[in-house]
N, C-alpha and C positions, 0 to 999 in steps of 0.2 A: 540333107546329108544323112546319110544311113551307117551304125557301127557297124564296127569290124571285130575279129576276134580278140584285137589289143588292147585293153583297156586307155581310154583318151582316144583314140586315132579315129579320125573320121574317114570316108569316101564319100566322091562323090564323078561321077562317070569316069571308073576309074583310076582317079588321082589322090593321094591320100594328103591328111589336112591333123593340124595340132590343134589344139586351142591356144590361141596366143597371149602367152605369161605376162607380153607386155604391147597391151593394147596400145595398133596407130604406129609401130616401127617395123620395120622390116629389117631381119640378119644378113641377107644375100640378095634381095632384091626379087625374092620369093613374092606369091599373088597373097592379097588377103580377101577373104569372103566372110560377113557378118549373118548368122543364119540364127533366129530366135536369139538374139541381144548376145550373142556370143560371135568372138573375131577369132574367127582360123586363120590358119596360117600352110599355105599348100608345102608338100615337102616333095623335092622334088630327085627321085629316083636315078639321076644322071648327075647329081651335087652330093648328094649323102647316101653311101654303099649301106647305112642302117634299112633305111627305104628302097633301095633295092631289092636289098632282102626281105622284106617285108612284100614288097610287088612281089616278088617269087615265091611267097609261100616260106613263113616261117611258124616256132610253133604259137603255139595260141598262147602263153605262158611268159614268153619272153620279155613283154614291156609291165611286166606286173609289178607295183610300184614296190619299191626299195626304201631303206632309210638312207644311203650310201653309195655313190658307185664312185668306179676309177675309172675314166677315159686318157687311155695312151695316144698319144699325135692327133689334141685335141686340133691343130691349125688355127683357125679364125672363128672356129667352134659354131660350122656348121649345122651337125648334126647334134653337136651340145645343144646347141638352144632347143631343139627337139625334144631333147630329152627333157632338157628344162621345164618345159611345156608340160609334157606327160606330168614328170613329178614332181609337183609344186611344193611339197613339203619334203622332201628327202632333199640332200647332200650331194653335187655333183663333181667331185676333183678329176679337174682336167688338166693333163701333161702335157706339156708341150717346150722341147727345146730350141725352136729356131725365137730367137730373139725378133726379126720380120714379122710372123705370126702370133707371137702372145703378145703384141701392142693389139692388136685389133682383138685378141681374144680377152683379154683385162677389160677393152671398151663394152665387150657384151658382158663382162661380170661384174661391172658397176650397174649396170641395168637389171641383171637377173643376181639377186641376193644368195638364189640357189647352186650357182656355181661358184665354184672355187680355183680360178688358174691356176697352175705351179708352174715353174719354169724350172725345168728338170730334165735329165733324161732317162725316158724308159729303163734301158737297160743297168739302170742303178737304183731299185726300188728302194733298199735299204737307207739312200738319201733324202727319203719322204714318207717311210713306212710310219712312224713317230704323226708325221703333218694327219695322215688318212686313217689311219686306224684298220680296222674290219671294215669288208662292204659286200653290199649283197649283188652286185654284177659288176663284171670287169669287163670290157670292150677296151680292143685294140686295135689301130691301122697307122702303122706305122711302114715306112718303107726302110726296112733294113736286112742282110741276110737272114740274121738269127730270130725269125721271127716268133717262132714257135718257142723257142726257148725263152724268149723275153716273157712271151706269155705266161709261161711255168712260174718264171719266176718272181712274177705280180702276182700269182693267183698264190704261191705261196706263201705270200709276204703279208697279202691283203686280204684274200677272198676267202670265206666263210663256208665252211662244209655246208655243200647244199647251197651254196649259191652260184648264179648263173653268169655266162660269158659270152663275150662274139670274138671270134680272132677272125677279122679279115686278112688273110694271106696273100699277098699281092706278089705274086708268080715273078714276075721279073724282075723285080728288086731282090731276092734269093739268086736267080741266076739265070743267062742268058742263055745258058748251053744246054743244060738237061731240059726232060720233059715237063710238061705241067703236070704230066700222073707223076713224076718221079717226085719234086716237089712236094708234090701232097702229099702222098706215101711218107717220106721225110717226117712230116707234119703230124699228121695221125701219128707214126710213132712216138714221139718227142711230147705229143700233149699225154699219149696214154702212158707213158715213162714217167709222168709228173705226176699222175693219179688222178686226170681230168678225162670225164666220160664225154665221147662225142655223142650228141642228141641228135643233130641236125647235120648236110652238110652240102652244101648249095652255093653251084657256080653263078655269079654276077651278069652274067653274061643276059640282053646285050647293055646293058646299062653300064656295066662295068670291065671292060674287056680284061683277059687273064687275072682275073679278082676271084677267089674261090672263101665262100664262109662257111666257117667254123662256129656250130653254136653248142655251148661245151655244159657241164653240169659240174661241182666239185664234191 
């Protein structure tokens, strides 16, 4: 396997790989490969829009480890475990409101010590600002109109001047009638109203169809 610009993330023709935080289980039923005494874990760019983005070119900066982060509409905590992976000694609180999804997401945070479930909803941070504290990236993908707005107002509840974000904007859950440029437009303003610089910004496409990421700076 050969590195990549991410610190932790491996490749290999192609396909990109964690080191697995918890050697011999699998999250989703992802591949495992053992390469010099170490067990990856493939991550797989049509399950988790983190790695899409990543397949398309993110910056080099993005996965640099943290003491902290907040994931919004962690689900079954896919791409948590990922992140799990990456940073084995930082803090990962994961939100997540549907009661169906934080049973399986609790089952992966009895296993990985480094996550933290909340069962919560996004757009009410000040009901877990207290739980989280400061963190140094906020990642969000949540399917609701107010997305951008939601974002603003984790990052400033939570996020640390100078520290890093992803807002996955998922185009049709905002609305079915306008464009995907209008949308985004929407978006970029709303994040730069909050005082979040966009870094990056890179449509999903085809791994992720009408999924456009946002990778923000505060």
């Amino acid at each position: 396997m050969e590195a990549t610009p991410w610190p932790g993330v491996r490749r290999e023709s192609g396909e990109l790989f964690t080191p697995n935080l918890d050697p011999g289980h699998r999250v989703y039923g992802e591949a495992l490969r053992t390469v010099g005494g170490v067990e990856y874990r493939a991550w797989d760019p049509f399950r988790s829009k983190l790695a899409a983005l990543l397949r398309k070119g993110a910056p080099n900066d993005l996965l640099a480890a943290v003491n902290s982060a907040l994931y919004l509409g962690a689900a079954h905590g896919t791409t948590v475990s990922h992140l799990s992976d990456l940073w084995p000694d930082g803090t990962i609180f994961a939100v997540e409101k549907s009661p169906a999804s934080f049973a399986p997401l609790l089952a992966l945070a009895r296993r990985r010590a480094n996550v933290l479930p909340l069962l919560a909803d996004a757009q009410l941070p000040e009901r877990y600002r207290a739980d989280v504290g400061e963190v140094g990236f906020l990642y969000q993908d949540v399917a609701q109109r107010d997305q951008a707005r939601i974002f603003v107002d984790n990052a400033d509840a939570c996020l640390v001047d100078g520290g890093r974000g992803v807002l996955m904007l998922k185009v049709r859950s905002v609305t079915q009638r306008r464009s995907s440029a209008a949308v985004a437009q929407e978006a970029r303003t709303e994040l730069r109203r909050g005082g979040l610089s966009i870094v990056d910004e890179t449509p999903l496409a085809p791994f992720s169809k009408d999924h456009l990421a946002f990778v923000i700076r505060r």
